[in-house]
Backbone as JSON, one array per atom type, in Angstrom:
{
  "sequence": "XXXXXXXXXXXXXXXXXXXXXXXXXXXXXXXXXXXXXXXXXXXXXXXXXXXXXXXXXXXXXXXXXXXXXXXXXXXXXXXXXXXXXXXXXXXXXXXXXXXXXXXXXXXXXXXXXXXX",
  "N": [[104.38, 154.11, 115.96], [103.76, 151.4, 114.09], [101.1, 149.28, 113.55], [101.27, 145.87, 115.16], [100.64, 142.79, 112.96], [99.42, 140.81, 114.3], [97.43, 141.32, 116.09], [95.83, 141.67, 113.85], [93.63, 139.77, 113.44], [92.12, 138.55, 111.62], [93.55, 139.98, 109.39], [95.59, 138.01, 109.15], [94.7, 135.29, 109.53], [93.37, 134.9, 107.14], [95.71, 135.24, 105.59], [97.15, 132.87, 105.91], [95.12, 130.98, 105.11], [95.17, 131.68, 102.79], [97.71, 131.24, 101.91], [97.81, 127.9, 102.54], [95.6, 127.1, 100.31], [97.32, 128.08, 98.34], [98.7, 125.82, 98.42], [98.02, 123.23, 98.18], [96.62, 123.91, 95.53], [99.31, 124.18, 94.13], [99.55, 120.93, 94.7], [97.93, 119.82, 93.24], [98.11, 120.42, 90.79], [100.48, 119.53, 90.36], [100.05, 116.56, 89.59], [98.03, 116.08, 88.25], [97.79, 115.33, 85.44], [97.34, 113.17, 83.31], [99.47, 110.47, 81.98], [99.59, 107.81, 79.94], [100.82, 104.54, 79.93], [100.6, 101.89, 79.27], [98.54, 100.22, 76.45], [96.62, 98.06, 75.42], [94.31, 96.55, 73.02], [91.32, 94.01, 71.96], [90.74, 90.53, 71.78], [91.9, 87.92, 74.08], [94.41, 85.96, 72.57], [94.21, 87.81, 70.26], [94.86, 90.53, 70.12], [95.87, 94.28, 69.83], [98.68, 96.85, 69.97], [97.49, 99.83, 71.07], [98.06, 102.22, 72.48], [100.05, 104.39, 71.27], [97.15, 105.55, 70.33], [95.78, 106.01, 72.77], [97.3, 107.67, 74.18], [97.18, 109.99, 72.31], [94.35, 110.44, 72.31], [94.11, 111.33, 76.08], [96.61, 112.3, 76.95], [98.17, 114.75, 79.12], [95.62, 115.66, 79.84], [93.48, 116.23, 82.85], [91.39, 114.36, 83.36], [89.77, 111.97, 80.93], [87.62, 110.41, 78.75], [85.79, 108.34, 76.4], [84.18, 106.37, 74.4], [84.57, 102.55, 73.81], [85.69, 101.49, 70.75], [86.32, 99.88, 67.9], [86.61, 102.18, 66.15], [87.75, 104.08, 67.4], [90.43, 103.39, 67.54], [92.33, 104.05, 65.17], [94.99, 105.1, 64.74], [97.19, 103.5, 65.68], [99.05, 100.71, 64.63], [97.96, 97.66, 62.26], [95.21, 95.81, 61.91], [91.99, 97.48, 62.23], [89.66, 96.14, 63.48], [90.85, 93.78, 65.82], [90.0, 91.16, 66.29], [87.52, 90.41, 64.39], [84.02, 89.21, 65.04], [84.26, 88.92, 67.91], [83.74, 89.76, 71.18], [85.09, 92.63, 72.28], [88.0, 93.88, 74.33], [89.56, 96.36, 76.42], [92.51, 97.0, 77.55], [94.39, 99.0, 79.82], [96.65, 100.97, 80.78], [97.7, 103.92, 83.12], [99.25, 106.81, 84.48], [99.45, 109.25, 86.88], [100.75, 111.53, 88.03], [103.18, 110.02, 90.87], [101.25, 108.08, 90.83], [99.56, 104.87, 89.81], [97.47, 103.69, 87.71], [94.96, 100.57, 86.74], [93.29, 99.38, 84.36], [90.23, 97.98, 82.91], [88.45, 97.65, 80.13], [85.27, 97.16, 78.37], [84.17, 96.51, 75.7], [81.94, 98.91, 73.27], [81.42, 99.93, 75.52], [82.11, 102.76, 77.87], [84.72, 104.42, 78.66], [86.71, 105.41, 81.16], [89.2, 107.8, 82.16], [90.93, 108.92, 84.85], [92.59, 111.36, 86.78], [91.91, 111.36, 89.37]],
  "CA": [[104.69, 152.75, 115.6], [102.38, 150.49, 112.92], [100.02, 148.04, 114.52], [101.4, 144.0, 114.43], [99.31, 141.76, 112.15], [98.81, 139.74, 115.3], [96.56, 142.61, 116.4], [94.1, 141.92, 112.87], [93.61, 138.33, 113.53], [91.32, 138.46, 110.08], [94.25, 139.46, 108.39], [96.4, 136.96, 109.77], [93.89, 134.14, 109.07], [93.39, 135.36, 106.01], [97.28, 135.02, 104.93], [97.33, 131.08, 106.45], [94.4, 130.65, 104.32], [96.06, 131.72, 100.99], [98.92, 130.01, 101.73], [97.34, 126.79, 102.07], [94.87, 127.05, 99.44], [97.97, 127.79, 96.84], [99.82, 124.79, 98.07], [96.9, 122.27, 97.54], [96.34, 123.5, 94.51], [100.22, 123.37, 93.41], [100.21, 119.6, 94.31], [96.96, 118.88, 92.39], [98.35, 120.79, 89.44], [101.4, 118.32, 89.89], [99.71, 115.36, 89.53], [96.61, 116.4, 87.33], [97.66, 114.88, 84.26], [97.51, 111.34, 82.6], [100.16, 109.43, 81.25], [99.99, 106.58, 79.4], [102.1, 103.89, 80.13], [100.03, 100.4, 78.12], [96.95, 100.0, 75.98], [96.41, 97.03, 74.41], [92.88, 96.17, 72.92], [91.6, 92.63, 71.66], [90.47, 89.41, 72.59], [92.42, 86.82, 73.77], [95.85, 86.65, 71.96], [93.9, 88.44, 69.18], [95.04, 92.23, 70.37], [97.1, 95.1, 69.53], [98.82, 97.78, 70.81], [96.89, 101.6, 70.88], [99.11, 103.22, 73.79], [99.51, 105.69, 70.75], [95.78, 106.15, 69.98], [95.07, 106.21, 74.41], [97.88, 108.93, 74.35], [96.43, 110.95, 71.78], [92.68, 110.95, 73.46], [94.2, 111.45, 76.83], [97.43, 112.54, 78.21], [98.02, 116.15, 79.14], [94.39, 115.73, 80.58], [93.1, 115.57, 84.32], [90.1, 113.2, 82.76], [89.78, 111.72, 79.63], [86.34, 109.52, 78.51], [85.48, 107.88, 75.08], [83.86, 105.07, 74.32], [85.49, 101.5, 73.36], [85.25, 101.04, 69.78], [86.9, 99.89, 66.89], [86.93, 103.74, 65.39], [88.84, 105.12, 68.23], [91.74, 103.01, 67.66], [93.09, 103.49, 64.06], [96.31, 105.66, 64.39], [97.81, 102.36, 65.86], [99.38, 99.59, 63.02], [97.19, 96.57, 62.66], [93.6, 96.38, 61.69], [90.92, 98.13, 63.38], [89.11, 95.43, 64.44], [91.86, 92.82, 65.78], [89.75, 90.45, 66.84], [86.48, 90.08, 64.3], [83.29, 88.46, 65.9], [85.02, 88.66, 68.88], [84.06, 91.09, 72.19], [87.18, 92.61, 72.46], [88.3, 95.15, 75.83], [90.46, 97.47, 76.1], [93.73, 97.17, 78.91], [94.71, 100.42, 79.97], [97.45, 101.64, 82.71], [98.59, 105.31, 83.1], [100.07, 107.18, 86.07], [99.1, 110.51, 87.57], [102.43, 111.99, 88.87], [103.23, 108.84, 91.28], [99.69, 107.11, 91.08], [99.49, 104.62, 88.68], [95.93, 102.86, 87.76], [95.14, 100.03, 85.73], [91.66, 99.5, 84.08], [90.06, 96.96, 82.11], [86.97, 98.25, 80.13], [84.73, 96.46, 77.83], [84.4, 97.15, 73.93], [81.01, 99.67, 73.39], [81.1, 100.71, 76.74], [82.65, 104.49, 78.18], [86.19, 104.31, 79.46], [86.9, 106.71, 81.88], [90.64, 107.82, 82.82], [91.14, 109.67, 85.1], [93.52, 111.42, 88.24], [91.01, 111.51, 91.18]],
  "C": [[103.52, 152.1, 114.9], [102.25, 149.14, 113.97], [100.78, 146.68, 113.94], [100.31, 143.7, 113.35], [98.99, 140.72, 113.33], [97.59, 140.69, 115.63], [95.22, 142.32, 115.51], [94.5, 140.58, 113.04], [93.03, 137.75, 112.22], [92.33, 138.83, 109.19], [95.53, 138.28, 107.88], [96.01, 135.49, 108.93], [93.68, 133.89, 107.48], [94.65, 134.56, 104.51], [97.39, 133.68, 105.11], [96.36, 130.86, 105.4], [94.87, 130.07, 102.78], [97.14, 130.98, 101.12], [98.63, 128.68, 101.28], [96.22, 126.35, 100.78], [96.02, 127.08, 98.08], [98.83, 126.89, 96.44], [98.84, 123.64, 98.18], [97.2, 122.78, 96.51], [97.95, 123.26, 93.44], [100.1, 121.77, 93.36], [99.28, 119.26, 93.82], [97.11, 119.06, 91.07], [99.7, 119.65, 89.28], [101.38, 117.05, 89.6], [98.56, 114.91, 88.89], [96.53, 115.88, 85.66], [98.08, 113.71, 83.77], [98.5, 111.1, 81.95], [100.31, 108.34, 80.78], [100.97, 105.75, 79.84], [101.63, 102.44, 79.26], [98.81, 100.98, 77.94], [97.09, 98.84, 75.08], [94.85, 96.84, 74.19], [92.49, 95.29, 71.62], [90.7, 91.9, 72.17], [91.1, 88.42, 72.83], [93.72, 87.41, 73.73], [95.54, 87.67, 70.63], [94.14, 90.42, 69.67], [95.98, 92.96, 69.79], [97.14, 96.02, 69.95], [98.37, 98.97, 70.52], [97.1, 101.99, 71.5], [99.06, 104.5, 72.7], [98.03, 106.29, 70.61], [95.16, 106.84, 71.41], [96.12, 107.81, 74.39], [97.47, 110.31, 73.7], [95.25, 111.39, 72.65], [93.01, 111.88, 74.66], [94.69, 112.38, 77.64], [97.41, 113.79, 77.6], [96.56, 116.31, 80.11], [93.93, 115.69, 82.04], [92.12, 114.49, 84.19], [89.99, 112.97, 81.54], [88.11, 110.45, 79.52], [86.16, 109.56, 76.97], [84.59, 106.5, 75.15], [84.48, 104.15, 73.67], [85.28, 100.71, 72.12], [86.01, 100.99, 69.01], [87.84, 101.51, 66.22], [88.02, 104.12, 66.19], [90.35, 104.73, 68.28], [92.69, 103.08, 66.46], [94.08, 104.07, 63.84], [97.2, 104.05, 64.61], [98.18, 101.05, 64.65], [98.55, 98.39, 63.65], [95.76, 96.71, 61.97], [92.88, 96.85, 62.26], [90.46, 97.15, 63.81], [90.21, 94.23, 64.49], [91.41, 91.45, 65.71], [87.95, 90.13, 66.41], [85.46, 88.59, 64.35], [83.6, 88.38, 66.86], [84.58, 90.06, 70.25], [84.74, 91.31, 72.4], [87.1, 93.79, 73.99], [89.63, 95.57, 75.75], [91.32, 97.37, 77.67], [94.35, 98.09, 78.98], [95.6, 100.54, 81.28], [98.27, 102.65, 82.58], [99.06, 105.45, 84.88], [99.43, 109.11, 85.84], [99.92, 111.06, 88.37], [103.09, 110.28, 89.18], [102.43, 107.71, 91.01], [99.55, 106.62, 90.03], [98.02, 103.85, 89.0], [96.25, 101.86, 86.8], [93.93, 99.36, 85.7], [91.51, 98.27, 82.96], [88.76, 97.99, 81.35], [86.59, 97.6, 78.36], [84.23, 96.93, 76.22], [82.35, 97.38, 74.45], [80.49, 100.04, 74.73], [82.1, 102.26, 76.99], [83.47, 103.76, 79.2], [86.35, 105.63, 79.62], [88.41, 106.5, 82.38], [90.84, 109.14, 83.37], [92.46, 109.99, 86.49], [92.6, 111.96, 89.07], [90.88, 110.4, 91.35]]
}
């Protein structure tokens, strides 16, 4: 007769291990990537919408980082700068499977988006 696996307790442990280790990382792979949902960036009522330009940079990504500048926004209709002389910021809110965020971040500073 062949020995249980209760018998190798190391391979036992082993098998619980892998299990749980491949179902963490399914649900972090299910929820590991950015979606867009708004971007507006502006001052004021002086803004316009770059949800396309944030989607480009971003989604598909587990992290995304750029900095908040004029340049990064010109697929979007409108002028590049919406709002000249003006500090303008950037309104941002994606989702991460369920998890949605929603960020403010300040023109020539590093906008970070991420799912952690």
């Amino acid at each position: 007769m062949g020995k249980s696996l209760l018998l190798k307790p190391g391979i036992a442990a082993g098998m619980v291990l892998a299990a749980a280790l491949s179902a963490a990382g399914a649900a972090r792979a299910d929820q590991a990537s950015i979606s867009t949902v708004f971007a507006s960036y502006g001052y004021a009522m002086e803004r316009k919408d770059v949800k396309d330009d944030v989607v480009k940079l971003c989604d598909g990504k587990p992290s995304c980082k750029f900095v908040v500048r004029n340049e990064n926004f010109n697929t979007s209709k409108g002028p590049a700068d919406p709002s000249p002389g003006n500090d303008k910021g950037l309104m941002v809110s994606w989702k991460c499977g369920d998890v949605a965020h929603k960020v403010q971040f300040a023109e020539g500073r590093p906008a970070t988006l991420d799912c952690d």
